[in-house]
LUMBA-389541 format. One record per residue (C-alpha): chain; y, x, z. Coordinates in nm, 4 decimals, m for minus. Example, Ala and Ser with C-alpha at 12.3 -4.5 7.8 and 13.67 -1.06 7.14 Angstrom:
2
   chaine         c2         c1         c3
        A    m0.4500     1.2300     0.7800
        A    m0.1060     1.3670     0.7140
***
This chain:
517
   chaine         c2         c1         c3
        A     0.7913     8.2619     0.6571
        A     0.8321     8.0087     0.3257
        A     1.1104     7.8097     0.3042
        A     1.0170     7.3958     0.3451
        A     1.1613     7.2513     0.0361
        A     1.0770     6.8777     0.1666
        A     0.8831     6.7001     0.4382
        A     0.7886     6.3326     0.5753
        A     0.6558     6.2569     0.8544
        A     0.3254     6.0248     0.8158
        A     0.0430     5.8409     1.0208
        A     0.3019     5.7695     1.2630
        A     0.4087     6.0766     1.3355
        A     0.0864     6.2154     1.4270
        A     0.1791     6.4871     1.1619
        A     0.3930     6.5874     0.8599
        A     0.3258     6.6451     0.4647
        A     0.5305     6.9394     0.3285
        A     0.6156     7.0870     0.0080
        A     0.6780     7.4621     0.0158
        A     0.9822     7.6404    m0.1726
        A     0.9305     7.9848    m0.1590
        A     0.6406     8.2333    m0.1134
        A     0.3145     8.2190    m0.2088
        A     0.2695     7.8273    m0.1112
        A     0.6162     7.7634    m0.3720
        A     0.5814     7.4568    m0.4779
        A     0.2475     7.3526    m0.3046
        A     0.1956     7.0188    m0.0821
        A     0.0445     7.0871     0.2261
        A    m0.0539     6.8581     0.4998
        A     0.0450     7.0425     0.8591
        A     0.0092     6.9097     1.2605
        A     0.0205     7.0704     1.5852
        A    m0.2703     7.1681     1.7805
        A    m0.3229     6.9058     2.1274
        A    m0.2312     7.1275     2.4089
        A    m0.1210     7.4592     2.2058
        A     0.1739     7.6207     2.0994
        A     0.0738     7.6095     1.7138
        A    m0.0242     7.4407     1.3794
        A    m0.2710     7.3641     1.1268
        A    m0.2261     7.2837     0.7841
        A    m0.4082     7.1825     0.4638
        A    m0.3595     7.2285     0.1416
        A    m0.3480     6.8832    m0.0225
        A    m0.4778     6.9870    m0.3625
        A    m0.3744     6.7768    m0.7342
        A    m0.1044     6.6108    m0.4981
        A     0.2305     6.6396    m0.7371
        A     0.4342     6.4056    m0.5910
        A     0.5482     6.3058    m0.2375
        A     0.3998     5.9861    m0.2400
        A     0.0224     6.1339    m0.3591
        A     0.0901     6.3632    m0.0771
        A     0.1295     6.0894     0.1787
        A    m0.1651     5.8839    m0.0031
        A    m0.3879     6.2067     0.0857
        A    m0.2701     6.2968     0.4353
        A    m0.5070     6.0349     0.6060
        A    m0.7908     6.2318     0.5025
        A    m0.7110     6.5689     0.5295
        A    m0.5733     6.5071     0.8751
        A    m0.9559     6.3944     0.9289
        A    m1.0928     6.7720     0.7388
        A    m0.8535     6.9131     1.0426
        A    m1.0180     6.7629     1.2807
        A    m1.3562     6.8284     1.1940
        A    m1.3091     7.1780     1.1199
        A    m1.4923     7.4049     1.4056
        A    m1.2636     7.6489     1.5459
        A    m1.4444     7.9502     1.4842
        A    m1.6448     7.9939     1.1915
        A    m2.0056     7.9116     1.0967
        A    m2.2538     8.0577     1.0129
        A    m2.3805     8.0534     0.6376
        A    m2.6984     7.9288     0.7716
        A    m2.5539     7.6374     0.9204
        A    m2.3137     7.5536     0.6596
        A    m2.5685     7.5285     0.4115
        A    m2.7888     7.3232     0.5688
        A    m2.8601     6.9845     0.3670
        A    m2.8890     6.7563     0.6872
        A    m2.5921     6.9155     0.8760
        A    m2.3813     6.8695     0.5872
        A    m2.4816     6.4948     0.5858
        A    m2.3907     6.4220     0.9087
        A    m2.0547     6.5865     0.8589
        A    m2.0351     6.3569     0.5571
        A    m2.1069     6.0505     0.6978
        A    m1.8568     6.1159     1.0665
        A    m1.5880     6.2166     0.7807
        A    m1.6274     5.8747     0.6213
        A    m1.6532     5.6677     0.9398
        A    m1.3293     5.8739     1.0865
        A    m1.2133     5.7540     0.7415
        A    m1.2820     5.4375     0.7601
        A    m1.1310     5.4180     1.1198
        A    m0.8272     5.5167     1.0680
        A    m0.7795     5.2997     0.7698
        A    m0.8843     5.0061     0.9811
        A    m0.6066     5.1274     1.2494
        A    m0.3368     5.1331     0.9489
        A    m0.4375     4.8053     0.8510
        A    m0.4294     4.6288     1.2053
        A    m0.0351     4.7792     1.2114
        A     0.0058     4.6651     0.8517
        A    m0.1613     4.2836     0.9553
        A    m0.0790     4.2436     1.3509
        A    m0.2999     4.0196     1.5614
        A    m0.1661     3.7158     1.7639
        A    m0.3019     3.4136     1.9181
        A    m0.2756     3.0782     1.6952
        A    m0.1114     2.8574     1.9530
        A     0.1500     3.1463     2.0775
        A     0.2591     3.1784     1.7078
        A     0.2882     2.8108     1.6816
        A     0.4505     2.7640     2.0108
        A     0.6967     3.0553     1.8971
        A     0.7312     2.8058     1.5526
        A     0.8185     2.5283     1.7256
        A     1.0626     2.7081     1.9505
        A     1.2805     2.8145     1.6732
        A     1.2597     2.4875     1.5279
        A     1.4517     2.3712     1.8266
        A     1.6707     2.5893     1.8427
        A     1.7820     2.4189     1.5040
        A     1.8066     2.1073     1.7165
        A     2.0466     2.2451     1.9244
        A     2.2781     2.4009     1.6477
        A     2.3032     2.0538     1.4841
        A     2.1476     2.1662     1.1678
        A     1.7648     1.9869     1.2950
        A     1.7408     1.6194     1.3273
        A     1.5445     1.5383     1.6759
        A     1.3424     1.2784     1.5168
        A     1.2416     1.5260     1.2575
        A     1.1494     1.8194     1.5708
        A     0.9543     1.5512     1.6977
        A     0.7286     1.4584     1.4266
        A     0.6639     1.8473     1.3582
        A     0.5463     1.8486     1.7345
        A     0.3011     1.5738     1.7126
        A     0.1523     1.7109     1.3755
        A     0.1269     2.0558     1.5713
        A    m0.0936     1.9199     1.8540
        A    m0.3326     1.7574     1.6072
        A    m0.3816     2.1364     1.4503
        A    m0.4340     2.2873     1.7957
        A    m0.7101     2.0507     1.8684
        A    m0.8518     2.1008     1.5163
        A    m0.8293     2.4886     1.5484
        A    m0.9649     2.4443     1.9260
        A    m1.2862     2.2782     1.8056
        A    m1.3176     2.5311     1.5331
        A    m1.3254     2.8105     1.7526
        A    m1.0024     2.9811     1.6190
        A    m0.7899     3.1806     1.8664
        A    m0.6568     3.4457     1.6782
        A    m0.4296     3.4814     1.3481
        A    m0.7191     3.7474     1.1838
        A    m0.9706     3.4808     1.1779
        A    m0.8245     3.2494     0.9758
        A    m0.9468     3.2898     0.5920
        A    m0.9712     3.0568     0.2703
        A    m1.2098     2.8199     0.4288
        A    m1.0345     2.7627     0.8005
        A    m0.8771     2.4431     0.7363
        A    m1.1353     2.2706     0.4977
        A    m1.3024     2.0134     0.7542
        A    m0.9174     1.8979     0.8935
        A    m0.9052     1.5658     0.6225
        A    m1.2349     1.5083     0.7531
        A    m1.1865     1.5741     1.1583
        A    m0.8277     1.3396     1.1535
        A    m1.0511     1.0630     0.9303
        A    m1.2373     1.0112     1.2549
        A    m0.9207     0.9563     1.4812
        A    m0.6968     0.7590     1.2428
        A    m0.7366     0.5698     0.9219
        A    m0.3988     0.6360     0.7671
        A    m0.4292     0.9224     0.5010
        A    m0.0383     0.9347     0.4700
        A    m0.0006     1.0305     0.8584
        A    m0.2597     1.2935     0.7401
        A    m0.0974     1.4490     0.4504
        A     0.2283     1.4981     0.6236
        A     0.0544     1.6694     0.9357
        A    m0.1133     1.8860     0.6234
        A     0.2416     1.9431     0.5151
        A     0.3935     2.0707     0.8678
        A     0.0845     2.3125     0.8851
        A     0.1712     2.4418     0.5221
        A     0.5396     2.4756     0.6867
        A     0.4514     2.6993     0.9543
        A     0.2063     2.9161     0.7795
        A     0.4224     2.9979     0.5002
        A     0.7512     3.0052     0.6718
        A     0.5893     3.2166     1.0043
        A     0.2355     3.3364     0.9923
        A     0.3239     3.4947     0.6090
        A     0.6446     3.5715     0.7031
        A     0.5678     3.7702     1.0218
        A     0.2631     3.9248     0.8343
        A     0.0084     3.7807     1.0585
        A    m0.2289     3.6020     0.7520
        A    m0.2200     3.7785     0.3930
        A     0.0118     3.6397     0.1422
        A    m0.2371     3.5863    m0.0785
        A    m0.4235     3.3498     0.1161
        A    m0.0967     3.1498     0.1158
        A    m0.0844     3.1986    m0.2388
        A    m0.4294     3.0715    m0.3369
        A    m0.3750     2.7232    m0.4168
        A    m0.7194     2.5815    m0.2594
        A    m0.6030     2.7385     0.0555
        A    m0.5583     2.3937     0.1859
        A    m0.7434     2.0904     0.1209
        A    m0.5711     1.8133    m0.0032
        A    m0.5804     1.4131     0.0569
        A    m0.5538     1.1358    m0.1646
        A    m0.2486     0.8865    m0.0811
        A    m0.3936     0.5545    m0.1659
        A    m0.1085     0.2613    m0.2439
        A    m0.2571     0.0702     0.1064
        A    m0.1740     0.3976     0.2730
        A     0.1538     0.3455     0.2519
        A     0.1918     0.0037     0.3684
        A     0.3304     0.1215     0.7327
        A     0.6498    m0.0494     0.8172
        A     0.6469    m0.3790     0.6043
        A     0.9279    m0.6336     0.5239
        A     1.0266    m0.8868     0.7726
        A     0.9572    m1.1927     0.6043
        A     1.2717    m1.4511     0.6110
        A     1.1308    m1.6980     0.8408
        A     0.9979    m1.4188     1.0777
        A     1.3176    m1.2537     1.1333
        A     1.5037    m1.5342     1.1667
        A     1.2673    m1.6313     1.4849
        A     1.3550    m1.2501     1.6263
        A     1.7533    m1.2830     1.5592
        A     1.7310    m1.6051     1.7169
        A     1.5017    m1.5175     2.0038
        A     1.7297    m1.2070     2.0694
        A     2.0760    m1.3960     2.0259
        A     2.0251    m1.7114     2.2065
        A     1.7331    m1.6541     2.4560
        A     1.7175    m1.2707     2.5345
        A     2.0473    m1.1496     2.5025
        A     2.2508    m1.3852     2.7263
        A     1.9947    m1.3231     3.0082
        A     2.2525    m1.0331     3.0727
        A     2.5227    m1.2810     3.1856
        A     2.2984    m1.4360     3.4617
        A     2.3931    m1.3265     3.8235
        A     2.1931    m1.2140     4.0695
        A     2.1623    m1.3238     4.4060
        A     2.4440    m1.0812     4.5331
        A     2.6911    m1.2812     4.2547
        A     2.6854    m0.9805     4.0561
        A     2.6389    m0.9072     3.6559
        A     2.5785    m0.5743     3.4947
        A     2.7986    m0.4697     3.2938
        A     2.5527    m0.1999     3.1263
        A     2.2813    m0.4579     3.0243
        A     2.5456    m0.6764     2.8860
        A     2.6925    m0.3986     2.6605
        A     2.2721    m0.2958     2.5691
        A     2.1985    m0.6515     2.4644
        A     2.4895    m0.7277     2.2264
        A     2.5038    m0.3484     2.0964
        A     2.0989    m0.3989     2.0398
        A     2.1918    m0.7545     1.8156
        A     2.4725    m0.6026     1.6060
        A     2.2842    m0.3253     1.5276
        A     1.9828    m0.5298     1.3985
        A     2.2131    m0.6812     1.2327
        A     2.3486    m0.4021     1.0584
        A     2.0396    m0.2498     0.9810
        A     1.8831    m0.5008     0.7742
        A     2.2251    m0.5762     0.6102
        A     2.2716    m0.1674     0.5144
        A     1.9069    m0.0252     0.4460
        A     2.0560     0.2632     0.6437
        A     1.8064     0.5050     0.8873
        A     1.8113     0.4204     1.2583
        A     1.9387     0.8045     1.2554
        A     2.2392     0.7090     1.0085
        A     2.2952     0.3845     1.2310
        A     2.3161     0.5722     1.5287
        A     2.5931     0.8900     1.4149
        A     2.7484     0.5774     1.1962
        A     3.1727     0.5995     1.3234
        A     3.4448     0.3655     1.2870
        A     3.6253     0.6057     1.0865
        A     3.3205     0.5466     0.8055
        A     3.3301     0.1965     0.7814
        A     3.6435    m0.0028     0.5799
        A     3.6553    m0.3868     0.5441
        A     3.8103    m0.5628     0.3070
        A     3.9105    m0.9000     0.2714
        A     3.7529    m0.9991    m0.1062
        A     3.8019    m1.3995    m0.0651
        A     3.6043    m1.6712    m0.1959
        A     3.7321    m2.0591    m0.3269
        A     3.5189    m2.3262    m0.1101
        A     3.5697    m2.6317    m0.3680
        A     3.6142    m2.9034    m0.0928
        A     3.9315    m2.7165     0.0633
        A     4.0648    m2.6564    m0.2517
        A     4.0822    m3.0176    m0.3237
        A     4.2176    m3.1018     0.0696
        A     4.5040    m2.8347     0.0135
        A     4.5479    m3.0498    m0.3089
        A     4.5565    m3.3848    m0.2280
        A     4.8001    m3.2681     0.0990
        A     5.0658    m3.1836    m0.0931
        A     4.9836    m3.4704    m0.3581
        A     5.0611    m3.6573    m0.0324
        A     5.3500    m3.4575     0.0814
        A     5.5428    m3.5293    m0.2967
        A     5.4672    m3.8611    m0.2667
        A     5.6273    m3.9333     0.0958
        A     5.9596    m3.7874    m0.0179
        A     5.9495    m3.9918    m0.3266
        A     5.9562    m3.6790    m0.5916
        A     5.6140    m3.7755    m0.7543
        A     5.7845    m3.7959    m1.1071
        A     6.0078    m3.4854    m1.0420
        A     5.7375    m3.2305    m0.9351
        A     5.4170    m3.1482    m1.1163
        A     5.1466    m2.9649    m0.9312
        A     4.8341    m2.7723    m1.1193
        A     4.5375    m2.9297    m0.9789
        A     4.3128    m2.6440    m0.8654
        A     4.0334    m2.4881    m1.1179
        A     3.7131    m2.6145    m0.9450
        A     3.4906    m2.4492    m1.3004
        A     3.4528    m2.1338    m1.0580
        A     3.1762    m1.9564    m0.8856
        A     3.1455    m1.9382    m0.5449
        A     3.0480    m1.5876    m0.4855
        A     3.3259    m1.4867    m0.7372
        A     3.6013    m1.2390    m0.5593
        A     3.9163    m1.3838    m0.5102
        A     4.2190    m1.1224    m0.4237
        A     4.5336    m1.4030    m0.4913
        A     4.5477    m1.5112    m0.1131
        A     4.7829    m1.8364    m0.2579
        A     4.4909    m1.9393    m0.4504
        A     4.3939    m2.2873    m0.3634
        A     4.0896    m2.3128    m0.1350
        A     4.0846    m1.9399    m0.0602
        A     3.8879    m1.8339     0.2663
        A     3.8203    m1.5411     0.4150
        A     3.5430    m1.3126     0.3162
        A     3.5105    m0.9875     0.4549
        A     3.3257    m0.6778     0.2820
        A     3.2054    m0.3821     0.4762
        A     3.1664    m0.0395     0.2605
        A     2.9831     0.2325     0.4779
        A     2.9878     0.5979     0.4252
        A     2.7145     0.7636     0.5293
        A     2.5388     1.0880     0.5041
        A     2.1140     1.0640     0.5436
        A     2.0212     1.4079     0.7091
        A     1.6472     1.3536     0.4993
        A     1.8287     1.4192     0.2088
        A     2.1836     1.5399     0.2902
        A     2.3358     1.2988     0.0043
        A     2.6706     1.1657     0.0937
        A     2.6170     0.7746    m0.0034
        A     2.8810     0.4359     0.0313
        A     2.6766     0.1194     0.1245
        A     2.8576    m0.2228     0.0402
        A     2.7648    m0.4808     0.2572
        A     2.8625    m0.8257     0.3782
        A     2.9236    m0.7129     0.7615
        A     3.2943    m0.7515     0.7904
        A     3.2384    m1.0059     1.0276
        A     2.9840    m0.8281     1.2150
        A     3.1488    m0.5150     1.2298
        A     3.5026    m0.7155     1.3996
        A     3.2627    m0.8884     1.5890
        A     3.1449    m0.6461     1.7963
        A     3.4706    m0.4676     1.8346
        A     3.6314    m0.7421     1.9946
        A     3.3541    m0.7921     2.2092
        A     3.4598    m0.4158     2.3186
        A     3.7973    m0.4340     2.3679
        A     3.8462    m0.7871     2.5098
        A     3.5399    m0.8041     2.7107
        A     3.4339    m0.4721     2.8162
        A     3.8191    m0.3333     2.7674
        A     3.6863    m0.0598     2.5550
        A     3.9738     0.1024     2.3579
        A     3.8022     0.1487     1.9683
        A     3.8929     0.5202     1.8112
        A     3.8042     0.6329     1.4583
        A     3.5932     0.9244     1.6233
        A     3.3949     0.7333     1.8444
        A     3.0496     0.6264     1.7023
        A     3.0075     0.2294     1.6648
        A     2.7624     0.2198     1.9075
        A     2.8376     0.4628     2.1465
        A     2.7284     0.4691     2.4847
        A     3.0726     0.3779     2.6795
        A     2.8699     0.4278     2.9993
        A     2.7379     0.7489     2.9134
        A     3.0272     0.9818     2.8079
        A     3.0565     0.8186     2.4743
        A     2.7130     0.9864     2.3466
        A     2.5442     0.8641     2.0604
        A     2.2901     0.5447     2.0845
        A     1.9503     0.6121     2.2534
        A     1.7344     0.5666     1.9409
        A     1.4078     0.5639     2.1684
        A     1.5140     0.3101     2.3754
        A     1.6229     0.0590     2.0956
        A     1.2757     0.1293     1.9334
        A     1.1103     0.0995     2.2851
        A     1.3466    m0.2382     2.3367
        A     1.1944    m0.3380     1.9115
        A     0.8434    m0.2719     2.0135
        A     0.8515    m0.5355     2.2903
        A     1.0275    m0.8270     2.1002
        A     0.8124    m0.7862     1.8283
        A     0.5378    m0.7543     2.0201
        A     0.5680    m1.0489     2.2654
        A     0.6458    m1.3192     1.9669
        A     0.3820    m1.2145     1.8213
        A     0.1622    m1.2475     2.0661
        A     0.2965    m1.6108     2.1240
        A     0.1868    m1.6519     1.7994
        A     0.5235    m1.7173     1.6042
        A     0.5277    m1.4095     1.3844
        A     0.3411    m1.4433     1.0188
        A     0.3680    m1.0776     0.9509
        A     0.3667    m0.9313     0.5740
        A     0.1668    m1.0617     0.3510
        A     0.0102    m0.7485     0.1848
        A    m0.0047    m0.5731     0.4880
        A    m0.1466    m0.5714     0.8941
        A     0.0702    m0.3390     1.0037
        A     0.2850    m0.4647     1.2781
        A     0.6787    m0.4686     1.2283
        A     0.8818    m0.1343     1.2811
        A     1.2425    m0.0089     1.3027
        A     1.2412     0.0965     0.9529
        A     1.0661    m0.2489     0.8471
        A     1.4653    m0.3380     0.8207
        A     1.4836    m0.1106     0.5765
        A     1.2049    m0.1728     0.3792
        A     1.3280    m0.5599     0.4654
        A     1.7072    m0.4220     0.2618
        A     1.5151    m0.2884    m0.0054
        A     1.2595    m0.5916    m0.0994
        A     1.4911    m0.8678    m0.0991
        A     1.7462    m0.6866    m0.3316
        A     1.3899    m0.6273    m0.5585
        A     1.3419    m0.9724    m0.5413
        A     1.6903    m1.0321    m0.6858
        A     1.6319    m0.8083    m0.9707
        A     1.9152    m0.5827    m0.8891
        A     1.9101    m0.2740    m1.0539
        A     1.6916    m0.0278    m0.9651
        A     1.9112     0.2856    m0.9842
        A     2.1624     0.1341    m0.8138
        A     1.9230     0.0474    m0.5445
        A     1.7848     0.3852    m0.4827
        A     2.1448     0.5314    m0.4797
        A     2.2390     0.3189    m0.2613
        A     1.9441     0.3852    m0.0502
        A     1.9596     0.7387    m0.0857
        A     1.5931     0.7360    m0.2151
        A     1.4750     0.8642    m0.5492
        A     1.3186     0.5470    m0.7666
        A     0.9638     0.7038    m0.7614
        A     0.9821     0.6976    m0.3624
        A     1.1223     0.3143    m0.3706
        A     0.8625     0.2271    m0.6430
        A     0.5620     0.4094    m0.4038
        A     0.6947     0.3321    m0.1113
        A     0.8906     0.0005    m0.0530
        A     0.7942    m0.2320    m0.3537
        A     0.5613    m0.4766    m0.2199
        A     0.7141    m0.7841    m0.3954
        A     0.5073    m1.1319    m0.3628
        A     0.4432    m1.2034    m0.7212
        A     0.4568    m1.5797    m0.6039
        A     0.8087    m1.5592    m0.5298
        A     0.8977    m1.4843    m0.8938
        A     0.6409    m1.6891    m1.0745
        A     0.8709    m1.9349    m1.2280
        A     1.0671    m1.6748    m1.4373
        A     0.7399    m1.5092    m1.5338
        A     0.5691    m1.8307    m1.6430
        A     0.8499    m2.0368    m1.7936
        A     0.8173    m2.2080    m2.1200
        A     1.1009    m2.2309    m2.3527
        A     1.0057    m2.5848    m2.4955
        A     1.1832    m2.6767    m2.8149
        A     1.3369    m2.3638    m2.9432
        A     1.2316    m2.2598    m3.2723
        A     1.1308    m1.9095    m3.3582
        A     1.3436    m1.7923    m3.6716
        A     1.1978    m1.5014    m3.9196
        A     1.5080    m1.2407    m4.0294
        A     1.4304    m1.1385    m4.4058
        A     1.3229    m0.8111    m4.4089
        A     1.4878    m0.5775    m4.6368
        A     1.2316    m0.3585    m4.8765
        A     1.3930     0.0185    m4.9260
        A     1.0862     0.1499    m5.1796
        A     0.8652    m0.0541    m5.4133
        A     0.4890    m0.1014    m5.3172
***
């Protein structure tokens, strides 16, 4: 019996190619399987195979010769007819064509659409839960994932297999008919070019070169009044919410009911739900980064500022003071330096006038972009504010750990960032409808949580600050504040852009000539 120099086992084990070592067969490849229901084997000699892996290439088909070969043998008759031998052809080439399909459905498996995207979202979750997911985030994917199913429902596509370089064509055009706004479109077209690289590739259930074809999805033009969701808050139309939920809504909590009683809950909801306003259009920051924001991130510090008029009372006390004891000619006192800006910091705390000013810096980190950022801000007062109202009202002891709006009531969990939009929604919605909201001027879209942001960003525009500095502080690139945010009202800045400067004369320098003409 020859000695087997090598084998592998091939079409799933149905049978084995073999390379002899000794005997007549040394050195041969030979394709070999055992007989259904019998104690023995057949084999074939895979002829011009050299290597292991032409062996394997040429099993498939000689494990379809075994099988047609008739066990006993023909007659020369029958062998030689034409239209026998045509038939045999043409079964050979369909058993050929069979088992190639077979290898290909195990190479490219089969599932149904909305199981793999169910299976998707599931594992984005999962993310959720580790910490390393932002809900907000999860949620979005979700909504952009029943759009698809709905698209791929009225396209009649169940299965992976029948998806090919024309399945998602018509989407632009079916969400045009539900919903104006192109940008909402092109991020649902981004979350299904997500899942299909990142699963359907992945897991082998679409061909990688589908994925790879760059027309494989369509694509949708972002016009500039696309992306005018979530406009500024204009300054007269916030100050008519601040006010309406500082001095009308909010102290509605302190009103007892008929039993004599006040909750405590709705008290701590409606000043938590002012000071974070508050913060929010002071900061720029996320209602995500608002909500995780801790004590232990926030520092205040007491810059000081000169107010002119109690410089000059400090002044004239002690003016008064020298003069009762007599010592008017003995004592000389520097008047105070009133040529001094306002806004300018002022650290001596013996200067003469100085009051308080407090400045809030914020650390933060913006999951979006994972940037570690400090936020300057003039919320010192805000910020001690609030935690008195904690600790002297609601006898809330303040820790570094704890998150600035935590839910005391609720085991100290984060801020319900639904319910504060939920709580947004109807404010906005009611003075509007009473008519005392203006809304943007370049835009109809009504006012959002991150409109305070948008709010942060346009009014330090329309102070010229710098633009760099902006987006850092923002965490945004400046191509993203510039496409995004910058909806300035020309009309605001049209005295810089059309003033005159009458009476100064234009001077010519001499220029100096370095080669004759």
């Amino acid at each position: 019996m020859p000695q087997i120099q090598l084998q592998e086992r091939v079409l799933n084990g149905r049978g084995r190619v073999l390379l002899y070592g000794s005997g007549t067969s040394a050195g041969k490849w030979y394709y070999k399987e055992k007989v259904e229901g019998q104690r023995r084997y057949k084999e074939k000699q895979l002829f011009g195979a050299s290597s292991l892996e032409q062996a394997i290439a040429m099993a498939p088909e000689a494990a379809i010769a075994l099988a047609k070969e008739p066990e006993k043998k023909t007659s020369y008759r029958y062998a030689s007819d034409p239209l026998t031998l045509i038939q045999r052809e043409e079964k050979l080439i369909k058993q050929k064509e069979k088992l190639a399909k077979e290898e290909q459905k195990k190479e490219r498996p089969k599932i149904v659409i909305e199981s793999a995207m169910d299976q998707w979202l599931s594992e984005q979750e999962k993310r959720v839960e580790a910490g390393a997911f932002q809900p907000a985030s999860f949620s979005h994917k979700f909504n952009c994932c029943r759009h698809i199913k709905l698209y791929l429902k009225k396209k009649k596509v169940v299965f992976t297999t029948q998806i090919n370089t024309t399945t998602f064509d018509d989407y632009p055009v079916y969400r045009l008919k539900q919903t104006d706004k192109r940008i909402v479109i092109h991020r649902e077209l981004a979350v299904l070019g997500e899942f299909i690289k990142s699963y359907l590739v992945k897991h082998k259930y679409i061909p990688a070169h589908l994925w790879l074809d760059g027309q494989f999805l369509p694509r949708i033009t972002v016009r500039d009044t696309d992306r005018n969701a979530n406009p500024a808050i204009n300054q007269e139309d916030w100050r008519t919410i601040i006010d309406y939920i500082r001095e009308e809504w909010r102290p509605v909590a302190y009103e007892k009911d008929q039993f004599g009683r006040r909750s405590e809950k709705s008290i701590y909801f409606r000043n938590m739900f002012w000071h974070w306003l508050l913060i929010a259009k002071s900061t720029g920051m996320s209602p995500e980064e608002i909500c995780k924001m801790k004590w232990k991130s926030v520092e205040i510090i007491d810059v000081g500022r000169i107010s002119k008029s109690k410089a000059i009372e400090e002044y004239e006390q002690i003016l008064d003071e020298i003069k009762e004891e007599g010592k008017e000619d003995e004592i000389y006192i520097e008047p105070p330096d009133l040529d001094i800006n306002p806004s300018d910091w002022v650290l001596n705390h013996d200067a003469w006038g100085r009051e308080e000013r407090l400045i809030s810096f914020i650390t933060t980190v913006r999951a979006k972009t994972s940037r570690v950022r400090e936020i300057p801000c003039n919320l010192g007062y805000v910020f001690r504010r609030w935690k008195y109202f904690l600790e002297k009202e609601l006898n809330h002891k303040v820790r570094g750990d704890d998150y600035v709006f935590a839910q005391i009531h609720n085991e100290m969990k984060q801020p319900n960032q639904r319910k504060i939009q939920q709580h947004w929604r109807w404010t906005v919605d009611k003075l509007m409808d009473e008519g005392k909201l203006k809304g943007h001027k370049f835009s109809d879209r009504p006012y959002t949580l991150y409109s305070l942001r948008s709010t942060f960003i346009e009014n330090h525009l329309m102070k010229g600050i710098d633009i760099f500095l902006l987006a850092r502080i923002c965490g945004n690139s400046v191509k993203t504040i510039m496409d995004t945010y910058e909806r300035i009202d020309i009309r605001k800045r049209t005295k810089e852009i059309t003033d005159i400067e009458y009476g100064k004369k234009t001077t010519n320098a001499a220029v100096v000539q370095l080669y004759a003409e």
